[in-house]
Structures are given as C-alpha cells and as structure tokens.
C-alpha positions, 0 to 999 in steps of 0.5 A, spaced: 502 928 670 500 929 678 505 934 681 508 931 688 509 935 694 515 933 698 516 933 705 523 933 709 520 932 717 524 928 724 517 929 727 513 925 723 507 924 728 502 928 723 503 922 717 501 917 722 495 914 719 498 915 712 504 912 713 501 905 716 496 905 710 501 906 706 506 900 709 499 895 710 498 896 702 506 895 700 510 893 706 504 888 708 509 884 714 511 891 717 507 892 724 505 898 726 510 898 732 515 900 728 513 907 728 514 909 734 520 905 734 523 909 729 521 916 732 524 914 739 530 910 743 534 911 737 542 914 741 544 916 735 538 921 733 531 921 730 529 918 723 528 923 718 521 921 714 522 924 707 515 924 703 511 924 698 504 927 696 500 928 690 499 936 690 492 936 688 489 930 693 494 931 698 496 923 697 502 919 700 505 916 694 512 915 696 517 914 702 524 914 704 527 913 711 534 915 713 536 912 720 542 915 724 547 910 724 554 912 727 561 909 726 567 911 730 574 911 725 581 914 728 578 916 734 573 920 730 566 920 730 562 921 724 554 921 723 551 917 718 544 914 716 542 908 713 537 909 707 530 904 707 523 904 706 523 906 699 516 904 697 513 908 691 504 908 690 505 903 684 501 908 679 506 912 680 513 908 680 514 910 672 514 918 672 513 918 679 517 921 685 523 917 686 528 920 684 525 927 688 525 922 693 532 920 693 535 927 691 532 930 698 535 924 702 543 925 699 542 933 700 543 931 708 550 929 706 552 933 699 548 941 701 545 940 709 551 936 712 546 933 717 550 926 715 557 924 714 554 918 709 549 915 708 549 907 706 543 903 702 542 896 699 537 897 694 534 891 691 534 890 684 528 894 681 531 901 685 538 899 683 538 903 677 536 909 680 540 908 687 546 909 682 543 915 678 542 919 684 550 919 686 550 913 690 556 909 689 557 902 690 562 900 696 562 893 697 560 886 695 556 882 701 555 874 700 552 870 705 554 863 707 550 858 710 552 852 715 548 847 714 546 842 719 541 838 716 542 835 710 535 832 709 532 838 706 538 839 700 539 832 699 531 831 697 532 835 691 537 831 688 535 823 692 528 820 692 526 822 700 527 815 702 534 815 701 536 822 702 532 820 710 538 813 710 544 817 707 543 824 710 546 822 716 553 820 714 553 826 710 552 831 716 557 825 720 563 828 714 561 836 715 563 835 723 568 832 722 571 837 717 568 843 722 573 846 726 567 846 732 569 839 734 576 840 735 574 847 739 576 845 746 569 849 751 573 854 755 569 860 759 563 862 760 558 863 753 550 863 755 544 865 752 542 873 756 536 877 755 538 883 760 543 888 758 547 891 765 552 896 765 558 891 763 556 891 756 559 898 756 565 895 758 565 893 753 563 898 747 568 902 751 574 897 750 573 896 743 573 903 742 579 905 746 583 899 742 580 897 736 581 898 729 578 901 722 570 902 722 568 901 728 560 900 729 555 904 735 555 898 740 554 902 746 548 899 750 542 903 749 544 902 741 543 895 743 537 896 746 534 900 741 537 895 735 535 888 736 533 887 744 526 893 743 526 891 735 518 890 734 519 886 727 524 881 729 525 875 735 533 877 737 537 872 742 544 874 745 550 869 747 554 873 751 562 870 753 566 871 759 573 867 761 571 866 767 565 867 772 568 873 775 571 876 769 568 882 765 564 880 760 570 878 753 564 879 747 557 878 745 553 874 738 546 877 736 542 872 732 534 870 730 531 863 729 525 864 723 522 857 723 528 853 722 534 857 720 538 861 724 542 868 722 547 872 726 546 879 726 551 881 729 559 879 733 562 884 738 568 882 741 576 884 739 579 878 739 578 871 735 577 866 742 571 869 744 568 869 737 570 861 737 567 859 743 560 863 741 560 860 734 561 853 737 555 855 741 550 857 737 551 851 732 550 846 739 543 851 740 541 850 732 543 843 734 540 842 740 533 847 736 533 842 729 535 848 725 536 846 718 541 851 716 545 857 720 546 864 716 551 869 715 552 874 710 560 878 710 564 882 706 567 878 701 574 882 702 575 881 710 577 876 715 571 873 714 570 868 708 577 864 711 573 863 717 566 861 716 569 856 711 574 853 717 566 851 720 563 848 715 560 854 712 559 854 704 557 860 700 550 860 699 550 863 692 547 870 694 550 877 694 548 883 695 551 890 694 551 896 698 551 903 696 554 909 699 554 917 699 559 921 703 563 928 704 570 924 703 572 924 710 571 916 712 572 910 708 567 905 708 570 900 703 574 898 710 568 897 714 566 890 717 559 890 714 555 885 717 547 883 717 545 888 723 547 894 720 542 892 714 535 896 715 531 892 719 
C-alpha cells in the first residue's frame, strides 16, 4: 500500500506543472488559467493547496483547495473558506488520501484557526467521507427554473408538430400568471461591464444596514469573482432609480448555450431586485433562452418570490456542509449560486 506525503502551502508556484496535469486528467473543462486566478486578486487572502504525493514516486494523486471567503454577521467579520477541487488519482480513491486530504483542510478551523468555517458542496461520491471527517450539514439548496420556451419540455410528452402549435398558448398562460407582466419598468437597469467606485457604495450601504450573514460584496471581490473568473462568461445588470442617483443594486448571471443562471443579487431592498428580474427575463426573451435558473435555500425569502415569477422547482437539490468554531451561524445565510466553488 503507497504512503502519501501531504502538503499544506499558500505558495503553490512549484506544483504548477502538476497540478494542471492532474486537472487535464480529472477536471478536463478547467483551464489552466484558473491557477493563477486562485493564487492572485482574491481580497479575502490566497488560496490554500493541499496535496497529496506518493512518497516513493513523488506523485500527485490527490488535491483539495481552500478559498477565503468573508462574511460579515453583527457588525463582525469572520474568515471563512470555500472547500473544492477534491480530485483524487482514480487508483487511489479506495485506500487512497482523501480523508488525510480533508483532516488537513479542517485543521484550519479546529487546531490552526486560519478560518472561522469553512463550507463545501460535496458531490454524491464524496459525501460520506465529507460527513466522516466532522462537516456538518447546514442547508438544503433547490433550484428552480422559469421556463421560457416550452417547445423543448412539451416535445417529451407531445409529438414535435403539436408541441411547436401549442407551445405558444402555453407560454401566453405563464405570463400571464407571472408577476413581471404586471410590474410597472420604473428607473434605470442596464447591462454594464465596468466596475467604478458606486459599487462600494453600495457594499458599504449594505454593510452599515443590512441583517443576518452578509456576503463580501466590495468591488475588488467582484472583480476577482465573476468579472476576471477564467472559467465562466459573467454579465451584470446594475438598477438605479434615476440617472443621477446612486446606484440601488446589482444581478450577476451567465447565458450557457440557451439557459440563463443568476449567480448573485446585491441589493437591500425588493424594488430593485423586482426591476432586475423583470429585466433579465426580457434579456432571455429578447437571447431565445429556453429556461432561466436560480438555485436558493429553501428555508428563506426566496421560494415565495421565485413562484410569484413563474418559477417551478427544478427538482434538483444540493446539500451544503460546514465546519466552524461555533462563533457565526451559517444555518441564516442567504446561500446563493455564487458562493458555490466556481
């Protein structure tokens, strides 16, 4: 049975080479770019690599990335870390370094106190293990989808000449039972690619007023996140009541062939959220999207909402786990798409 080395570094320049080998072999959609994402730009601090070697062969045979993540809850910070790319070398996934693998990641929390928590979505397969380690399950994600065109899902159940006649009238009745065609357009909401210094207005706004967990929305963090992200296509909606007025909020999405998903929604009041979704669902509209998606906690605001725009439970969930020193609550956070490993 092969030994393994672990490895605990902030500085992983060394491993390149290795480390996009091994993402080429097991996570064939990752571009290399991401490195040097991760290493740089990232306000909350730098990504912790955890590795595993074959001590003989000096070998990669296993990965796990911790990236810092901060919250803000009663006017306090605390340092947190989403954990992803846990990828182990497929001869070694039965008596292999996963669990050595994840013991490391939680000593940030339960022995070093690097991190306040650290949170993960583990997929089926390393779900067990996840759990074995000391991560405890925090919430319940559902995603829901509006759909737009109905030609595609009609099709499953309809032969394709009738579903192409009747598709129509069905999406006439989802307008007409969604609230964005009673919404009156009021203000200012655009599509923007250029971050200025009214999105820290903003940030700041939210963090002198708002309540419960509140999530690193400070310009450089969107910057970094979604707007320099190597892997993914972001677009923003930004609102603003009028012209001359601050900025009120903004929606991060991304369109993938014909489906729209919202990533994230910044703003402390509802109007603003109203105006950008009655927005994005004209954009997807206007781009011949089939479907646009938005995965919540089930327990908030959210649901009640979503189903007043004609969006229906997709029937997909996920589960989010978490380890943290008993100082902040993540069971209040408004998880959203965003704040997956992405």
């Amino acid at each position: 049975m092969a030994k393994y080395r672990i490895i605990r570094t902030t500085e992983p320049s060394r491993f390149k080479e290795p480390i996009i080998n091994f993402w080429n072999a097991y996570l064939t959609n990752t571009p290399s770019q991401r490195f040097e994402w991760l290493i740089e730009g990232n306000p909350a601090g730098k990504t912790v690599w955890i590795l595993a070697f074959i001590e003989e062969t000096e070998e990669l045979v296993g990965t796990v990335s911790l990236l810092p993540r901060d919250v803000i809850q009663n006017n306090h910070i605390s340092h947190g870390a989403i954990m992803g790319d846990l990828m182990i070398h497929k001869k070694h996934r039965v008596f292999g370094p996963a669990i050595s693998l994840l013991k490391n990641a939680i000593k940030y929390v339960a022995e070093d106190s690097v991190f306040d928590f650290i949170y993960t979505i583990p997929n089926p397969d390393s779900m067990k293990i996840v759990d074995r380690v000391g991560f405890k399950k925090s919430m319940t994600i559902e995603t829901y989808a509006k759909p737009l065109q109905l030609s595609n899902y009609l099709k499953k159940f309809l032969p394709a000449l009738i579903s192409d006649k009747v598709s129509p009238l069905f999406e006439l009745c989802l307008r007409i039972f969604s609230r964005e065609t009673y919404l009156c357009s009021k203000g200012i909401c655009e599509e923007i690619s250029l971050l200025n210094e009214e999105f820290d207005e903003v940030w700041e706004n939210i963090t002198k007023n708002g309540t419960g967990i509140i999530r690193e929305h400070s310009s450089d963090y969107i910057k970094w996140r979604y707007m320099h992200n190597p892997f993914l296509n972001f677009r923003m909606l930004a609102y603003r009541e009028q012209k001359n007025k601050s900025l009120c909020g903004f929606l991060i999405f991304k369109k993938k062939e014909n489906k729209i998903t919202i990533y994230d929604i910044c703003s402390l009041e509802k109007k603003p959220i109203e105006q950008m979704f009655k927005n994005l669902i004209r954009i997807a509209r206007i781009e011949k999207c089939q479907a646009i998606y938005f995965a919540v906690p089930s327990n908030n605001k959210w649901p009640a909402m979503l189903k007043s725009y004609g969006f229906f439970s997709a029937k997909s969930t996920m589960k989010v786990y978490w380890i943290d020193n008993n100082k902040i609550n993540l069971e209040n956070w408004g998880f959203l798409e965003g704040d997956r490993n992405i």
